[in-house]
Residue frames as a rotation matrix with the C-alpha (Angstrom) as fourth column:
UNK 1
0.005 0.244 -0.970 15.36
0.999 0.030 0.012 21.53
0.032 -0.969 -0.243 -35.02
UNK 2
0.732 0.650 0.205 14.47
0.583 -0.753 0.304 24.65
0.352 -0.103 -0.930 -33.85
UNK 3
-0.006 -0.978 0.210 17.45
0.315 -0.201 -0.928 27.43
0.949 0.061 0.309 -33.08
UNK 4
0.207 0.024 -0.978 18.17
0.971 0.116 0.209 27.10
0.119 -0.993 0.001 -29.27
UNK 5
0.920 0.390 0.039 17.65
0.346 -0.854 0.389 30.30
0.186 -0.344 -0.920 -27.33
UNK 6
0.325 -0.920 -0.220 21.46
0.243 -0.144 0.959 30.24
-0.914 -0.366 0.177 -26.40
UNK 7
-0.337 -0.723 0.603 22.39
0.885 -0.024 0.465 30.57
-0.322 0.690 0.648 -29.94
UNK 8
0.149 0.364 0.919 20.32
0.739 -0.658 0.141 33.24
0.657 0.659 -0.367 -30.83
UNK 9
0.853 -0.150 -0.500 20.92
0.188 -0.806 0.562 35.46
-0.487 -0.573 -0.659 -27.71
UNK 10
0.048 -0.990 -0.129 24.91
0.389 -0.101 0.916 34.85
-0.920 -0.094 0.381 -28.69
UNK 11
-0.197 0.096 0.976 24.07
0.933 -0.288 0.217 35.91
0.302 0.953 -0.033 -32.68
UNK 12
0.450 0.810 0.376 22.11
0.759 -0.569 0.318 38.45
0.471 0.142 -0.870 -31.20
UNK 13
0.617 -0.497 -0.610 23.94
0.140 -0.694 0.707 40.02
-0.774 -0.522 -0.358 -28.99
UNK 14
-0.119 -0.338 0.933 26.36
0.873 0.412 0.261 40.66
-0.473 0.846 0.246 -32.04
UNK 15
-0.254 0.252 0.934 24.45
0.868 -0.367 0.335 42.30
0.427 0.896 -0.125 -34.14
UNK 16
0.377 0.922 -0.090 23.29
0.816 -0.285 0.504 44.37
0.439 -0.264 -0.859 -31.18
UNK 17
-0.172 -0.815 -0.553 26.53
0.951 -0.283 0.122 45.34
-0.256 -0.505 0.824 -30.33
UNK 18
-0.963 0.115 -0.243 25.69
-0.155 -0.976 0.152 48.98
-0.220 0.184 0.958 -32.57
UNK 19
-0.067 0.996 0.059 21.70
0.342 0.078 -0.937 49.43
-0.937 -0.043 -0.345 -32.31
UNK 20
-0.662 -0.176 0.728 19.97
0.732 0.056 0.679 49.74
-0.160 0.983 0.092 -35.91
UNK 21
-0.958 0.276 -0.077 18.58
-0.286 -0.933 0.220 52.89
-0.011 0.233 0.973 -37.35
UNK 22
0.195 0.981 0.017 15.14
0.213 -0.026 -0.977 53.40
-0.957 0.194 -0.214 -37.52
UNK 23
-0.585 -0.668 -0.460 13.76
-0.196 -0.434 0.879 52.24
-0.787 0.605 0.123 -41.25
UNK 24
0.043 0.876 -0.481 11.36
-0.994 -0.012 -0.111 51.52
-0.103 0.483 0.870 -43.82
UNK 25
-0.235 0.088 0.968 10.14
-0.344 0.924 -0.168 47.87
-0.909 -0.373 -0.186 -43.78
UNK 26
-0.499 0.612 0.613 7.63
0.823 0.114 0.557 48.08
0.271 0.782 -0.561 -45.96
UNK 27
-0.679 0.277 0.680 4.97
0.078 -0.894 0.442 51.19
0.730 0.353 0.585 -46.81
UNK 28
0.410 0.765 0.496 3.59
-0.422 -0.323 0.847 52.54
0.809 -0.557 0.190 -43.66
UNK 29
0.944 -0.209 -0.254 6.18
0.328 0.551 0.767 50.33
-0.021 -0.808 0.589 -41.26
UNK 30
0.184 -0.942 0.280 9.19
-0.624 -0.332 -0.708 51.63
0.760 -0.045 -0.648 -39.70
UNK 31
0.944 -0.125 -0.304 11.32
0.286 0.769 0.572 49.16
0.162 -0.627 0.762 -37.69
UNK 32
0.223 -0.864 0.451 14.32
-0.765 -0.442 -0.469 49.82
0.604 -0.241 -0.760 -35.51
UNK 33
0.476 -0.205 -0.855 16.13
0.599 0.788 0.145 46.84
0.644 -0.581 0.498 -33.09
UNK 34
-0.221 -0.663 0.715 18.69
-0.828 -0.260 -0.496 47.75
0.515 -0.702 -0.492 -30.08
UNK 35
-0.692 -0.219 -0.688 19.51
0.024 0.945 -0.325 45.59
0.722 -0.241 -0.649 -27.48
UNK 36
0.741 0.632 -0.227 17.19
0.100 0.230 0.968 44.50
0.664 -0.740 0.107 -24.38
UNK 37
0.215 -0.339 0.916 18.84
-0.856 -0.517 0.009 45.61
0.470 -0.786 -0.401 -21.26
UNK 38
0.427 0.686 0.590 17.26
-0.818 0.571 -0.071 42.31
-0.386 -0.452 0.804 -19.44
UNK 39
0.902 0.274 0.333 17.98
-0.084 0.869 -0.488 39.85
-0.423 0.413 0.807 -22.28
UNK 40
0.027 -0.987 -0.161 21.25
-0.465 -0.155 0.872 41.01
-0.885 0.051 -0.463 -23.86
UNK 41
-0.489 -0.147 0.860 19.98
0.776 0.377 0.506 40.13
-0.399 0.914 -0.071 -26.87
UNK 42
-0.956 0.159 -0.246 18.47
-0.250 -0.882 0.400 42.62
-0.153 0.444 0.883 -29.64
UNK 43
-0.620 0.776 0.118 14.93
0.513 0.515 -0.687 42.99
-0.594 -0.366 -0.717 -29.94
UNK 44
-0.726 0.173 0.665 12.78
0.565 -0.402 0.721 44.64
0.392 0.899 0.194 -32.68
UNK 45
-0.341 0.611 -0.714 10.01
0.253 -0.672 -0.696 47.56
-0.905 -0.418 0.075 -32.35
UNK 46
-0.622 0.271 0.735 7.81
0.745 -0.085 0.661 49.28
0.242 0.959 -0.149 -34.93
UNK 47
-0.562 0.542 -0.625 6.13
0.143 -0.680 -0.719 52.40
-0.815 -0.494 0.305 -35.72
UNK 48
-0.215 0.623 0.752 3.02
0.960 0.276 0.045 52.76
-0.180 0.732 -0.657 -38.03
UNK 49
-0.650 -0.112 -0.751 3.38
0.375 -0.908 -0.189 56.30
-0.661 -0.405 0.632 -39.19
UNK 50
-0.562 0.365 0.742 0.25
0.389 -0.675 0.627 56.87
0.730 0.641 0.238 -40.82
UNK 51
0.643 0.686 -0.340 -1.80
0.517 -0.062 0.854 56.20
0.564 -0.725 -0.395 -37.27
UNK 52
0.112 -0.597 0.795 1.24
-0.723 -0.597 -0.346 57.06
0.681 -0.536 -0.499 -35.33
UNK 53
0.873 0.343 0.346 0.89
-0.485 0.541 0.687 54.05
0.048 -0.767 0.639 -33.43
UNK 54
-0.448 -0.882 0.148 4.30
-0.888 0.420 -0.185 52.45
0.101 -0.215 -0.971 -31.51
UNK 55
0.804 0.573 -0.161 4.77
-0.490 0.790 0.368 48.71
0.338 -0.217 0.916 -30.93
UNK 56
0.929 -0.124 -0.348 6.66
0.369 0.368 0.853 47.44
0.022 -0.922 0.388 -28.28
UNK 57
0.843 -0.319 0.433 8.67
0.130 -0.661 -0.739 50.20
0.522 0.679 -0.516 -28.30
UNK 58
0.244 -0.917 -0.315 12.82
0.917 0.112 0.384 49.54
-0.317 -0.382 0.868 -26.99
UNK 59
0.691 -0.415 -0.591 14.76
-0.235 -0.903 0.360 52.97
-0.683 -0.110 -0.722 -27.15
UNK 60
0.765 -0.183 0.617 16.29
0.643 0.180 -0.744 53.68
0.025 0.967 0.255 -30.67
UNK 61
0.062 -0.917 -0.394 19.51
0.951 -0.066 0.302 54.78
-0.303 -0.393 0.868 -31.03
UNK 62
-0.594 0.307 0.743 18.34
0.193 -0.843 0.502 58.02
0.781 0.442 0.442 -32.36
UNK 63
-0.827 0.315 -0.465 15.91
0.482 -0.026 -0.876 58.60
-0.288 -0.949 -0.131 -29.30
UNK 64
-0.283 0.923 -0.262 12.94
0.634 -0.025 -0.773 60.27
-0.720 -0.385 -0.578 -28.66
UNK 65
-0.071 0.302 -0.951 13.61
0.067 -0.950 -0.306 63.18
-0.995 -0.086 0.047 -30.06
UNK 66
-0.930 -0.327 0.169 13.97
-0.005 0.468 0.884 61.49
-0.368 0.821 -0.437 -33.62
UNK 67
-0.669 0.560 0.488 10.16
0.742 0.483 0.464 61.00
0.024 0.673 -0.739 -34.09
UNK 68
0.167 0.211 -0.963 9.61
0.685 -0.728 -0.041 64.73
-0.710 -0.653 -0.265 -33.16
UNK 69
-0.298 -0.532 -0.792 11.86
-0.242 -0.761 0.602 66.03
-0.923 0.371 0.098 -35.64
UNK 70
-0.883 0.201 0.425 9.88
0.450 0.623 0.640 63.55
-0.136 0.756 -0.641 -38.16
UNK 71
-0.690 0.692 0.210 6.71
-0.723 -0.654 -0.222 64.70
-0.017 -0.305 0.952 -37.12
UNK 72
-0.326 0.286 -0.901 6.28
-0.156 0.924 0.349 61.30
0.932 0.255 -0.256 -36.09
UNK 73
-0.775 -0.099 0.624 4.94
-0.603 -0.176 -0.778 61.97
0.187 -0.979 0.077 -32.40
UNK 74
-0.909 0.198 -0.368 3.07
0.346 0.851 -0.395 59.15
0.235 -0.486 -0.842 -30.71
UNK 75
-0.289 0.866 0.408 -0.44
-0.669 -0.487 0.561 59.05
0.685 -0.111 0.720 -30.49
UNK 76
0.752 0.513 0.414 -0.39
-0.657 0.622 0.425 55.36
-0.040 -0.592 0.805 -29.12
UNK 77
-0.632 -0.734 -0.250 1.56
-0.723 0.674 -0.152 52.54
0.280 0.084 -0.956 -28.02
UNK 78
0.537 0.816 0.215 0.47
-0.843 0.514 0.156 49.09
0.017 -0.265 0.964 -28.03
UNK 79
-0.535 -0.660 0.528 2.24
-0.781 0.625 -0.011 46.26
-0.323 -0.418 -0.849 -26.19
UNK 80
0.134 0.526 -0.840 1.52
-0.597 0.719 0.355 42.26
0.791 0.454 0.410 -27.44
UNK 81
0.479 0.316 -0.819 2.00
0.524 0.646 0.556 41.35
0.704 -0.695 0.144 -23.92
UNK 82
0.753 0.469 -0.462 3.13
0.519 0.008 0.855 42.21
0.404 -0.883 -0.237 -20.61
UNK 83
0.497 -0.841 -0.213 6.61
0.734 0.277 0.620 41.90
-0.462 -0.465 0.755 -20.57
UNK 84
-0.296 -0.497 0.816 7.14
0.955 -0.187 0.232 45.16
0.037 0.848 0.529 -23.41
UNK 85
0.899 0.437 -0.040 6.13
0.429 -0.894 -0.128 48.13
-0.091 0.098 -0.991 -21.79
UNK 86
0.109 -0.835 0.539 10.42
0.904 -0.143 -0.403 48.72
0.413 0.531 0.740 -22.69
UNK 87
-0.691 -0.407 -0.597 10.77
0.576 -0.810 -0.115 52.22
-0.437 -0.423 0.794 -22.92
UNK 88
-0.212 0.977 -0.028 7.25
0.940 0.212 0.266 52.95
0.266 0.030 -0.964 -22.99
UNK 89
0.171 0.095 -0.981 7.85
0.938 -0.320 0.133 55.34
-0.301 -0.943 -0.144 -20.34
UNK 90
-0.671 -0.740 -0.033 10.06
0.542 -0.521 0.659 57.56
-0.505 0.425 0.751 -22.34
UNK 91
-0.842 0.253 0.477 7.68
0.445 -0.177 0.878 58.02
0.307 0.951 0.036 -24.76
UNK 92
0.184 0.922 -0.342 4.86
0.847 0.027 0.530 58.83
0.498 -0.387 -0.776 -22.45
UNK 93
-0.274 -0.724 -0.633 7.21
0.829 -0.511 0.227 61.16
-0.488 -0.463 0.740 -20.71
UNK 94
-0.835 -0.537 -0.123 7.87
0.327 -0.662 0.674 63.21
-0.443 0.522 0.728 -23.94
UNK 95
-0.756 0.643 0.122 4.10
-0.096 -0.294 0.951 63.12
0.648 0.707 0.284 -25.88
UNK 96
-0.529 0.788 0.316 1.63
-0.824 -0.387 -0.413 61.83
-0.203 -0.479 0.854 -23.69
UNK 97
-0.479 -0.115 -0.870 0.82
-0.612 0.754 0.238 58.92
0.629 0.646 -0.432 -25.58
UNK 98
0.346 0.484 0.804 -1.42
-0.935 0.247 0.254 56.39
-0.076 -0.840 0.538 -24.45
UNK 99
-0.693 -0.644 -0.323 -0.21
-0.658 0.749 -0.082 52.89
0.294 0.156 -0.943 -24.00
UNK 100
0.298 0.954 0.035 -2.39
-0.940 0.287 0.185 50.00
0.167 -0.088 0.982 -24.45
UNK 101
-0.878 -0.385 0.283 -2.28
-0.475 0.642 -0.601 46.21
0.050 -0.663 -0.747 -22.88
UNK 102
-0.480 0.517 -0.709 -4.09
-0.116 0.763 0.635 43.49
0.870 0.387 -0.307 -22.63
UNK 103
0.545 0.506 0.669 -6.61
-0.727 -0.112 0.677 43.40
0.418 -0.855 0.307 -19.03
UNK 104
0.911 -0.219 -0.349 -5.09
0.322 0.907 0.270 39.99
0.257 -0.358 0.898 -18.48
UNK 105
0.425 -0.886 -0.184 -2.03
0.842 0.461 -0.280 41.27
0.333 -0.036 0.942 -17.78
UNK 106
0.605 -0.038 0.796 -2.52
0.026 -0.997 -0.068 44.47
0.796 0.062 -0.602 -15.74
UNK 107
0.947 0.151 -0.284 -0.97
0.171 0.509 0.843 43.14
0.272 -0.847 0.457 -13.01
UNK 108
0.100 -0.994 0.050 2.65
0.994 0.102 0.043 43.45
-0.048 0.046 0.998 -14.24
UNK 109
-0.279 -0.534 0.798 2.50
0.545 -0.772 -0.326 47.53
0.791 0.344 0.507 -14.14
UNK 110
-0.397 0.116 -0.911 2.88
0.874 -0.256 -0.413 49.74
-0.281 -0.960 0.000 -11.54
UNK 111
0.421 0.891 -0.170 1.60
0.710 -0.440 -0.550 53.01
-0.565 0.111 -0.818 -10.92
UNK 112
0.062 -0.610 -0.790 4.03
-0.184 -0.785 0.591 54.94
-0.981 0.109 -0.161 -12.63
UNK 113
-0.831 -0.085 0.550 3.00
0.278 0.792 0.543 52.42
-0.482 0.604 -0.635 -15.85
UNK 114
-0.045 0.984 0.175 -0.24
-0.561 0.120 -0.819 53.91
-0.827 -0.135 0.546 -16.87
UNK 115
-0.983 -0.162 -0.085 -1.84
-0.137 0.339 0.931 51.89
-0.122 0.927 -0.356 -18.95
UNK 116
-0.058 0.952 -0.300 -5.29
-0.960 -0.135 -0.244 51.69
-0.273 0.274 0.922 -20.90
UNK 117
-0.541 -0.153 0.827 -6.43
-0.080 0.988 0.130 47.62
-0.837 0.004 -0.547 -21.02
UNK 118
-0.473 0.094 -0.876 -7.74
-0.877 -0.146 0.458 46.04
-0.085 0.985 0.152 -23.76
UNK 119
0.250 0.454 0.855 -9.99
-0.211 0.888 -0.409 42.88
-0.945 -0.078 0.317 -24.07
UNK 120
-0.847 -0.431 0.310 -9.41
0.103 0.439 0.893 40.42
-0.521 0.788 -0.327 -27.04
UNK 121
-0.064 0.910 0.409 -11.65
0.998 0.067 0.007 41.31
-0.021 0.409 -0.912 -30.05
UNK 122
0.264 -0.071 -0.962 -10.84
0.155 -0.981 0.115 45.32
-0.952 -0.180 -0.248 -29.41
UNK 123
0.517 -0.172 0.839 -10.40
0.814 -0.205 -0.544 47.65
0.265 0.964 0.034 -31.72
UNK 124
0.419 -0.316 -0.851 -7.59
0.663 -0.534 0.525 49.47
-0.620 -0.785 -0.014 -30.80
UNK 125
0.519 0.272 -0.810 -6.07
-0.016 -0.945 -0.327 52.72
-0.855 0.183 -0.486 -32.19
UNK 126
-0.549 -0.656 -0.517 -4.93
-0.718 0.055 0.693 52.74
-0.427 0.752 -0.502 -35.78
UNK 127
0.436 0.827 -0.354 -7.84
-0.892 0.450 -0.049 50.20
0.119 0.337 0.934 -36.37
UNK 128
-0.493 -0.842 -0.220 -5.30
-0.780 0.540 -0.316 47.74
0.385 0.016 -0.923 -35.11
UNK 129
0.547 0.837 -0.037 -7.33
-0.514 0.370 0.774 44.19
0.661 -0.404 0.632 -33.67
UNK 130
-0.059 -0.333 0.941 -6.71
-0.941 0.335 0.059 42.19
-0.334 -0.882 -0.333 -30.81
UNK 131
0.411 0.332 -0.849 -6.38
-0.181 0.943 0.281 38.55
0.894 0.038 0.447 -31.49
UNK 132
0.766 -0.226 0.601 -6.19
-0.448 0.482 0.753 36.11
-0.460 -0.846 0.268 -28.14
UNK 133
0.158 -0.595 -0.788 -2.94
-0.585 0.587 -0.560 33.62
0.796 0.549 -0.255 -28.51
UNK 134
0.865 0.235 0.443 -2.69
-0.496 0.265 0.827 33.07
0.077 -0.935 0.346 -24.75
UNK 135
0.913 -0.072 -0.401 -1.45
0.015 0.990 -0.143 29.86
0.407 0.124 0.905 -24.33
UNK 136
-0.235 -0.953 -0.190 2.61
0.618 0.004 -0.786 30.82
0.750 -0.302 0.588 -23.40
UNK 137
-0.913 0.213 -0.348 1.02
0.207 -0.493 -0.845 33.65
-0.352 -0.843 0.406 -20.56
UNK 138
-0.191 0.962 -0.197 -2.69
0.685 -0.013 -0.728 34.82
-0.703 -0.274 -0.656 -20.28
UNK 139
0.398 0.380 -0.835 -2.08
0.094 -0.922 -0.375 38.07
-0.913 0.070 -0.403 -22.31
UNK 140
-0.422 -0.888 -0.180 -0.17
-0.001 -0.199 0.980 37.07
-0.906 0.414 0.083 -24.83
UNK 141
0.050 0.803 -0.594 -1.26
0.079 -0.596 -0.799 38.90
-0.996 -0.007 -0.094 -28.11
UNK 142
-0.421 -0.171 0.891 -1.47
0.859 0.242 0.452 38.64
-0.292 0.955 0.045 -31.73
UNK 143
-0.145 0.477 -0.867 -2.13
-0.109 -0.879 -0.465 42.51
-0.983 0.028 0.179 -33.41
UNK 144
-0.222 -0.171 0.960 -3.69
0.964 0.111 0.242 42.63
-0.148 0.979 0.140 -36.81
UNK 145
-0.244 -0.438 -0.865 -2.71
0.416 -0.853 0.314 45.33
-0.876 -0.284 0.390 -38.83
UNK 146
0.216 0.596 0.773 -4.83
0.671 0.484 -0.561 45.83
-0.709 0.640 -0.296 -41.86
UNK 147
0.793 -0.095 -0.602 -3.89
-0.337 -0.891 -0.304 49.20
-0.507 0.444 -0.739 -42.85
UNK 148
0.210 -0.853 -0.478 -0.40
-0.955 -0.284 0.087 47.85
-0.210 0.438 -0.874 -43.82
UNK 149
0.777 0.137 -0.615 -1.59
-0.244 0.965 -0.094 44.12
0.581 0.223 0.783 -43.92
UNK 150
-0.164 -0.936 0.312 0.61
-0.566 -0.170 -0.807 43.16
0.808 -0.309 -0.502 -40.86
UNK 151
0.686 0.473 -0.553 0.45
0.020 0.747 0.665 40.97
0.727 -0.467 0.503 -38.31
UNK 152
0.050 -0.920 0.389 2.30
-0.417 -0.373 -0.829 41.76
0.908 -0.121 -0.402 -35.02
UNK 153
0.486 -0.037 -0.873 3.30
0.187 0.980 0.062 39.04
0.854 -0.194 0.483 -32.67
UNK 154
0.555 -0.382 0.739 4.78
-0.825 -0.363 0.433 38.76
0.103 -0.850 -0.517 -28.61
UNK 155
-0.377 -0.840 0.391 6.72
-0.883 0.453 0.121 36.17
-0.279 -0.300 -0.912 -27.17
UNK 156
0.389 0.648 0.654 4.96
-0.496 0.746 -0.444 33.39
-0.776 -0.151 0.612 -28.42
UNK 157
0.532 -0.612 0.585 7.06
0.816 0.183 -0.549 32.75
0.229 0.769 0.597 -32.03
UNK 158
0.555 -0.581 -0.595 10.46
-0.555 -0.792 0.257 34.80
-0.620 0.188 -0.762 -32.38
UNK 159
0.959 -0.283 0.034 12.55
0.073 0.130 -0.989 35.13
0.275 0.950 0.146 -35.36
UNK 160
0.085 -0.944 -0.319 16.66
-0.808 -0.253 0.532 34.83
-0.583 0.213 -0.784 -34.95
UNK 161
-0.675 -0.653 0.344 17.64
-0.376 0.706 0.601 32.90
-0.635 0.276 -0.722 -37.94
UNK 162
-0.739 0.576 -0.350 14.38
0.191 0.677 0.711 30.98
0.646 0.459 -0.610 -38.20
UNK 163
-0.309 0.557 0.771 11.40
-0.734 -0.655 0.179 31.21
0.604 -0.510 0.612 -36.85
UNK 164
-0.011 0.122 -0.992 10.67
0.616 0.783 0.089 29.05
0.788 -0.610 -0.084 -32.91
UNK 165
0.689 0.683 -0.242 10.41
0.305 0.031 0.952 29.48
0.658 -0.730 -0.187 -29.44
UNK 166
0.430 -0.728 0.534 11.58
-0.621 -0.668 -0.411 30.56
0.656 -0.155 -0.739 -26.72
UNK 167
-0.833 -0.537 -0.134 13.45
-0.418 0.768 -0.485 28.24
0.363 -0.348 -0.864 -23.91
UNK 168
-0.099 0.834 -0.543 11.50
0.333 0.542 0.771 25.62
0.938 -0.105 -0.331 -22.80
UNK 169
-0.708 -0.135 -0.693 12.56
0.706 -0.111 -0.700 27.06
0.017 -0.985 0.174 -18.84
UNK 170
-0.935 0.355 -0.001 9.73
-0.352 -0.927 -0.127 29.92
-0.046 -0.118 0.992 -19.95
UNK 171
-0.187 0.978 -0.095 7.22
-0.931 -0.145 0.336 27.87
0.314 0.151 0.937 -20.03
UNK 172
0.163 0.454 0.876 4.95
-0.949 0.314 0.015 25.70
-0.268 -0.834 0.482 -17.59
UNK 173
0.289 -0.262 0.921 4.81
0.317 0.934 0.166 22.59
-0.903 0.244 0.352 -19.65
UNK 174
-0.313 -0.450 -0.836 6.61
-0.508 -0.664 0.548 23.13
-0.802 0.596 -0.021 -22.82
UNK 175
-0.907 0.055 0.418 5.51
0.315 0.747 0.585 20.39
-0.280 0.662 -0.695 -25.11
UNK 176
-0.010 0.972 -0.234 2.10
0.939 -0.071 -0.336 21.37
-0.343 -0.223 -0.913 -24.25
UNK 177
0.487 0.136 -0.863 2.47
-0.167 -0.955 -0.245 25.17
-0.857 0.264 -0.442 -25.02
UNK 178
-0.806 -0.533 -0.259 4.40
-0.353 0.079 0.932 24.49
-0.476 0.843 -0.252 -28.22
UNK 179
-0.833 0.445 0.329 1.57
0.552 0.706 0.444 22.67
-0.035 0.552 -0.833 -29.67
UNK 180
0.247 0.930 -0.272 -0.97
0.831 -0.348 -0.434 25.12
-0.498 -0.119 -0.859 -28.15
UNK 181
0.163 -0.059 -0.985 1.03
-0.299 -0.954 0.008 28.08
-0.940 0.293 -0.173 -29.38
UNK 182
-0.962 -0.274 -0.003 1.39
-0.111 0.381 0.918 25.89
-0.250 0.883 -0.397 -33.22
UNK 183
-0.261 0.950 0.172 -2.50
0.943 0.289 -0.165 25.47
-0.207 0.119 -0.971 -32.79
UNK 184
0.474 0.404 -0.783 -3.06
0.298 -0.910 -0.289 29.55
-0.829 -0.096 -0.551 -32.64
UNK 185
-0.194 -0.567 -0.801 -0.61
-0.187 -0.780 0.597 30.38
-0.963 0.265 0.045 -34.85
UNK 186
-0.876 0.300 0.378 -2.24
0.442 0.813 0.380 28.20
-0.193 0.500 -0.845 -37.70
UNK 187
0.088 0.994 0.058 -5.63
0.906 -0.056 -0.419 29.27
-0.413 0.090 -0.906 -37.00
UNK 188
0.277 -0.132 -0.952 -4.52
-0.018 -0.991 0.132 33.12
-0.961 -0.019 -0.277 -36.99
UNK 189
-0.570 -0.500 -0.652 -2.57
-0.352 -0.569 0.743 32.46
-0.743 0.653 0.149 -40.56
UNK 190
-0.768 0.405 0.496 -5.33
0.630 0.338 0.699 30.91
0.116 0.849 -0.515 -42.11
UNK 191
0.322 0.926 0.195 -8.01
0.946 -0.308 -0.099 33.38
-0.031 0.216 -0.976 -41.08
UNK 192
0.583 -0.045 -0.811 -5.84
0.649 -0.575 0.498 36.38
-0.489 -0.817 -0.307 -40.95
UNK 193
0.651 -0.521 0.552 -4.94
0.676 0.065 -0.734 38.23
0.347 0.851 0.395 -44.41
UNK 194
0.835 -0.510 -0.205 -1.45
-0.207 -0.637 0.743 39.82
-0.509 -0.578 -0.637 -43.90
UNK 195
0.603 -0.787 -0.132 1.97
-0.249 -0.029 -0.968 40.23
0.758 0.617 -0.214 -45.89
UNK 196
-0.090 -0.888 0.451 4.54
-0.399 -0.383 -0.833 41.19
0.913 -0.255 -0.320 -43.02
UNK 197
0.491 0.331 -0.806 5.21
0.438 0.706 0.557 39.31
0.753 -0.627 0.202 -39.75
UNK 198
0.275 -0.549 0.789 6.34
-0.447 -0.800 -0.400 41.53
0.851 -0.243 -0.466 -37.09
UNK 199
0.390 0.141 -0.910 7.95
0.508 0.791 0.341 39.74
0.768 -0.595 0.237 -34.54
UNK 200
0.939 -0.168 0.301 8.72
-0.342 -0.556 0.758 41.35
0.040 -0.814 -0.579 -30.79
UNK 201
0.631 -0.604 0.487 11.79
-0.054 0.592 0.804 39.16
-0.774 -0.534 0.341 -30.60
UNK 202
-0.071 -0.358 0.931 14.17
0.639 0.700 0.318 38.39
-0.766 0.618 0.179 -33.57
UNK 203
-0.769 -0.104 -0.631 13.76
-0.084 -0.962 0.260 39.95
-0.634 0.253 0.731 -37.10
UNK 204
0.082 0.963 -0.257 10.38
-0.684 -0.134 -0.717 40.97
-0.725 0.234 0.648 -39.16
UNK 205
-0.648 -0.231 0.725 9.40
0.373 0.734 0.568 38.91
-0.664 0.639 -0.389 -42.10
UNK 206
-0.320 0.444 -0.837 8.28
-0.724 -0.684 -0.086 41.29
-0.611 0.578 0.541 -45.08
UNK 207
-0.270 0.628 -0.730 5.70
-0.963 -0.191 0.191 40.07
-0.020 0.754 0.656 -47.60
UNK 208
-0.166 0.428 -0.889 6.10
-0.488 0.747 0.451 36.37
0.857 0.509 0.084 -47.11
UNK 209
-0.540 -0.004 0.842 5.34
-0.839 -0.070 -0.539 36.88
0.061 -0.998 0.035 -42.99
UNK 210
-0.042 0.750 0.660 2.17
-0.968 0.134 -0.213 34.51
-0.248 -0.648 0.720 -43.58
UNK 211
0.535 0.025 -0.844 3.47
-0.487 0.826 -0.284 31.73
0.690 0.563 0.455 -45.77
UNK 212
-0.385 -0.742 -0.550 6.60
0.194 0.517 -0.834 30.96
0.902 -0.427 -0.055 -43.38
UNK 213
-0.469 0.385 0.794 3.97
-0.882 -0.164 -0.442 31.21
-0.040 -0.908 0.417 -40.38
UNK 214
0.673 0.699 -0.242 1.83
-0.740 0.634 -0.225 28.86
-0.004 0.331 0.944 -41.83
UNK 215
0.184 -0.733 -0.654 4.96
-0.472 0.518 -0.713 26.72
0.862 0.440 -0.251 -43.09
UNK 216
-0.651 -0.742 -0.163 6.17
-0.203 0.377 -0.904 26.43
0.732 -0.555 -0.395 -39.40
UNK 217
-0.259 0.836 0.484 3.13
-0.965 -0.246 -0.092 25.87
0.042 -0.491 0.870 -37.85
UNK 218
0.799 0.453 -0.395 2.12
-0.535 0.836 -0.122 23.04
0.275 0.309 0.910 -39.89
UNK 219
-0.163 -0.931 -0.326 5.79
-0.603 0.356 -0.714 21.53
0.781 0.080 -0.619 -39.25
UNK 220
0.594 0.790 0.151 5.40
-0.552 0.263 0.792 21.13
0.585 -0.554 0.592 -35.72
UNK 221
0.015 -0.908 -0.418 8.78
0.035 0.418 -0.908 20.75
0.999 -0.001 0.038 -34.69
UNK 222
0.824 -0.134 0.550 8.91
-0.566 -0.235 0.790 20.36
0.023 -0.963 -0.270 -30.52
């Protein structure tokens, strides 16, 4: 069975207890966690520092001023769904940065939020693509990352432990979205070459991101 959402917050919170450094993943991916305010569990971020391009970017325990002193200053941020403009702001604050989003899901920012939409099938900055995943909320986004063979992922699959879902209370009909989100994720790892799974939720999965996508896909555990 899949690890319930209660256990992983309670793991998570844990580990989250001292936020991790920003660090090499893999060539061309830096990844830092800290907790979620909201969730009280740790979440993950990434920065691609040949484009410069953030992804869902949570405040690192080093801070802004960390990717400044790198000469790692934001050209773009790109959210994989609604719920991850984080500390977006910050960053928009300090560089200017644009911050990019899916159209389906402009709804969830105010005006103090700008943001620049995206349609599935975009090419967005860093040569990053849109894939559709839907199915758990209208916007919910799959980013391929070709430059570093990556594949970066929203709330649809998250990683504490193992990779599954989130509570069934987050979604309309849960059987149903489990299967629809086990139908996308399938399709995406068979047409979609990529080493590293980056998940929004949980922790990455370096080089063998698309086998143990594929693996749990086909499973089909609900």
């Amino acid at each position: 069975m899949a690890l319930s959402w209660a256990a992983s917050c309670q793991r998570s919170h844990r580990r989250a207890a001292v936020p991790e450094p920003i660090r090499e993943l893999a060539p061309g991916i830096l990844h830092w966690k800290a907790q979620h305010p909201n969730l009280r569990a740790d979440v993950s971020s990434y920065v691609l520092t040949e484009s410069r391009v953030l992804l869902d970017p949570i405040m690192p325990a080093e801070g802004v001023e960390w990717f400044e002193e790198k000469g790692l200053q934001p050209a773009a941020i790109i959210l994989t769904n609604r719920h991850h403009w984080r500390a977006s702001g910050a960053f928009v604050e300090r560089f200017g940065c644009s911050v990019h989003a899916s159209r389906s899901g402009l709804h969830e920012f105010g005006p103090d939020q700008p943001v620049e939409p995206f349609d599935f099938g975009d090419v967005l900055p860093g040569g990053i693509v849109a894939h559709e995943v839907g199915v758990i909320c209208p916007d919910e986004t799959a980013l391929e990352i070709a430059e570093v063979k990556a594949l970066a992922v929203a709330d649809g699959v998250i990683d504490y432990d193992r990779l599954g879902f989130v509570p069934d209370r987050y979604m309309d009909e849960p059987e149903h979205t489990k299967r629809g989100l086990y139908d996308r994720y399938e399709r995406l790892a068979g047409a979609v070459d990529f080493e590293h799974l980056l998940v929004a939720h949980g922790d990455p999965i370096v080089l063998n991101g698309r086998a143990e996508l594929r693996e749990w896909a086909n499973a089909r555990e609900l």
